[in-house]
C-alpha positions as CSV (number, residue, x, y, z in Angstrom):
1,X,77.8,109.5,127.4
2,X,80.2,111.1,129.6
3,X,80.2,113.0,132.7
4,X,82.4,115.6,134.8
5,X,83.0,116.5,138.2
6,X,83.3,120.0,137.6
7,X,80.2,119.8,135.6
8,X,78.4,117.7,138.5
9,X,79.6,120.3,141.0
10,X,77.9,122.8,139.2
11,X,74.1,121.4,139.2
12,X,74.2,121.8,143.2
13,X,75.6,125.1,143.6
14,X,73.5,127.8,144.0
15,X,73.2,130.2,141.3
16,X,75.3,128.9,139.1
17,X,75.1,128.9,135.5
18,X,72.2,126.2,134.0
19,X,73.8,123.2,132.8
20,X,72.9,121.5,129.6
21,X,72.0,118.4,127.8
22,X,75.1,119.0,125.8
23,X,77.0,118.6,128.3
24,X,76.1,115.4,130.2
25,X,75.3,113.4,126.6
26,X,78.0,113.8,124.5
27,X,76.4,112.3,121.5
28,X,73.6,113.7,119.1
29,X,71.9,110.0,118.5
30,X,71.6,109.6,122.2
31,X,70.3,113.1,122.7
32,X,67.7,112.6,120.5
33,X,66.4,108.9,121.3
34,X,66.3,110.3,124.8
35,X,64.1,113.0,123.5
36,X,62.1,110.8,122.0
37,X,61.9,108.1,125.2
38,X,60.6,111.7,127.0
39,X,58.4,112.3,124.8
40,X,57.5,108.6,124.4
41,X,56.5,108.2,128.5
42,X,55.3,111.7,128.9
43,X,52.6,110.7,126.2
44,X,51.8,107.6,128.5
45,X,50.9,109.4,131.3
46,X,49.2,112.3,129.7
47,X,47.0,109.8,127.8
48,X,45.9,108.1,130.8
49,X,44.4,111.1,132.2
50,X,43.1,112.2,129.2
51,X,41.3,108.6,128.6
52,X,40.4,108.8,132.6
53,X,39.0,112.1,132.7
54,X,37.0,111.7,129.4
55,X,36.3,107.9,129.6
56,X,37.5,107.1,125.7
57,X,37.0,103.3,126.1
58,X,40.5,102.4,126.3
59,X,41.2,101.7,129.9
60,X,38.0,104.0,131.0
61,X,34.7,103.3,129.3
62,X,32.5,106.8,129.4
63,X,30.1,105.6,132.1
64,X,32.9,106.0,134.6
65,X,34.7,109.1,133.2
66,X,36.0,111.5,135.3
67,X,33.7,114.2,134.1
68,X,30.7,112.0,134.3
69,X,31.2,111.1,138.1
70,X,33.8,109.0,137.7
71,X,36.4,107.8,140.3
72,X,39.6,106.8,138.8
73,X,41.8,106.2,141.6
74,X,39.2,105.0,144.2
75,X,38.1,101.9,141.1
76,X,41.2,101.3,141.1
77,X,42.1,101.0,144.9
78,X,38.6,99.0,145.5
79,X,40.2,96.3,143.7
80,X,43.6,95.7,146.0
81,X,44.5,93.2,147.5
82,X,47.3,92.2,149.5
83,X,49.5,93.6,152.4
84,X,49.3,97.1,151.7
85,X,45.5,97.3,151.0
86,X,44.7,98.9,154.2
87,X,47.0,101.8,153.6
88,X,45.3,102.2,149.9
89,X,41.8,102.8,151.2
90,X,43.5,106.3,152.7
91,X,43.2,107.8,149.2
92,X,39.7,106.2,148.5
93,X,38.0,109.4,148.6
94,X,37.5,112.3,146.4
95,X,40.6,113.9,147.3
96,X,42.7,110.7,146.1
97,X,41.4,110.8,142.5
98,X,41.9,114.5,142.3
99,X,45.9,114.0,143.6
100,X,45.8,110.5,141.2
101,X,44.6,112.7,138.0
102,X,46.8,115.7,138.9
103,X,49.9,113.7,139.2
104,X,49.2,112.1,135.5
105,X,48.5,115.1,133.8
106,X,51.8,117.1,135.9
107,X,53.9,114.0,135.2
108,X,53.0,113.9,131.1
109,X,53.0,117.4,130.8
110,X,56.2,118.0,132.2
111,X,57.9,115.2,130.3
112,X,56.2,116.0,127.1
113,X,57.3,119.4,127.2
114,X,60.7,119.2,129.1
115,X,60.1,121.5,131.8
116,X,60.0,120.3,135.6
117,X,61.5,116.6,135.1
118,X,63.4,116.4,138.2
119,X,59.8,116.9,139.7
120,X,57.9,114.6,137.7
121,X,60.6,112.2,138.2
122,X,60.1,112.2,141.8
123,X,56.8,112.4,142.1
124,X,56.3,109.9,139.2
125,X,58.5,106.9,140.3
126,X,56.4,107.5,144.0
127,X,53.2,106.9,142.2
128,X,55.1,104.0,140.4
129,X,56.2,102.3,143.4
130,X,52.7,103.0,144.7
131,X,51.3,101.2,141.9
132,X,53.8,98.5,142.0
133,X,53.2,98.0,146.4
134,X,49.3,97.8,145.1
135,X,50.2,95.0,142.7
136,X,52.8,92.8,144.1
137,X,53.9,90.4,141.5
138,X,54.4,87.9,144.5
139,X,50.8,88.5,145.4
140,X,48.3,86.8,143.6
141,X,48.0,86.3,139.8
142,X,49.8,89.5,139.0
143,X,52.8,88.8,136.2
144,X,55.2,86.4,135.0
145,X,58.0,88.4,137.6
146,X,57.9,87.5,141.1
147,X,59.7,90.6,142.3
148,X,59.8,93.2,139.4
149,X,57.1,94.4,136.7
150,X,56.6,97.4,134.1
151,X,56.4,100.1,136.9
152,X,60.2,99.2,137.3
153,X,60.9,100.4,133.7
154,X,58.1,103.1,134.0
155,X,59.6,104.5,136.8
156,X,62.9,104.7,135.2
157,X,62.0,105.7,132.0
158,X,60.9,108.9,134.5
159,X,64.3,109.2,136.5
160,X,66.6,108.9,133.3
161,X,65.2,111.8,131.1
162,X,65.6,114.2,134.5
163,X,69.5,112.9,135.1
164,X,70.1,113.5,131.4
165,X,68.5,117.0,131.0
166,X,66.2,114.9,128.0
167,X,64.4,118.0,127.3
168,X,66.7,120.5,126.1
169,X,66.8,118.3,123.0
170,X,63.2,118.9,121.3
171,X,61.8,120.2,124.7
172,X,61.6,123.7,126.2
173,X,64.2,122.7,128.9
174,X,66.8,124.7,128.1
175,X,64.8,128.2,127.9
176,X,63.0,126.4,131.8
177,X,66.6,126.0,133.1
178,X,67.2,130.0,132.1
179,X,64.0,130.9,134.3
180,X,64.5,128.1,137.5
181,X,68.0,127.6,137.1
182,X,69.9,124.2,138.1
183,X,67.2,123.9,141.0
184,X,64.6,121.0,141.9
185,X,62.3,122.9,139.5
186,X,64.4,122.1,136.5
């Protein structure tokens, strides 16, 4: 993979001409396993809404689906523990599994089809680290890692497709940078 600083310049610069995929990876297999690690982590996050809004019995049985009364985020924040639980209870309302399910079906949307990465990479790795303050590995019985876990790799796994341009290749990217341009909506 290589990179210019001409072609760097050129993502900041107002109206400039969109860059490319093409152009930051240089080589087809990488282009298209990055694709597929888009695709890959967009489907993650757009099956977690769908099991949480319809309750499929993988994470969410149906009893506490979304659509049957459900609350995904606030089930999930009654059960932290640790130094940030205080802060948690904020979003232990109504409004808090609304933003919760909106961000996982903006972030796997976006990532499954390419468009708005920058976006969901921002917004993603925040929910990430979110997720990861709720769950200190140092804190309790929470994973073999005292300081890093799999929100770590999710979160990259969000950032790298949105440096890379991941979804020009198999993604409608390329036609999204002809409508936003270079700008945070790419």
């Amino acid at each position: 993979m290589a990179t210019s600083t001409s072609n760097a310049a050129r993502t900041t610069s107002p109206g400039a001409k969109p860059m490319y995929m093409e152009e930051i990876v240089t080589r087809e297999g990488a282009r298209r396993t990055l694709a597929v690690s888009r695709i890959i982590i967009g489907w993650v996050f757009f099956w977690a809404f769908i099991d949480k809004l319809f309750g499929l019995g993988f994470s969410t049985p149906a009893e506490r689906a979304w659509i049957n009364g459900g609350t995904p985020a606030q089930g999930y924040i009654g059960g932290i523990e640790g130094p940030f639980a205080g802060f948690f209870e904020l979003f232990a309302n109504p409004f808090g599994d609304f933003l919760f399910m909106l961000g996982l079906l903006g972030i796997g949307v976006a990532l499954i089809t390419g468009c708005g990465l920058k976006i969901a990479a921002v917004t993603g790795t925040l929910l990430m680290l979110f997720m990861y303050l709720a769950a200190l590995p140092f804190v309790g019985e929470h994973g073999t890692n005292p300081i890093t876990d799999s929100h770590w790799v999710e979160a990259l796994l969000l950032i790298i497709p949105a440096v890379t341009l991941a979804g020009d290749k198999w993604g409608l990217g390329k036609w999204w940078a002809s409508k936003v341009g270079n700008s945070w909506l790419r």
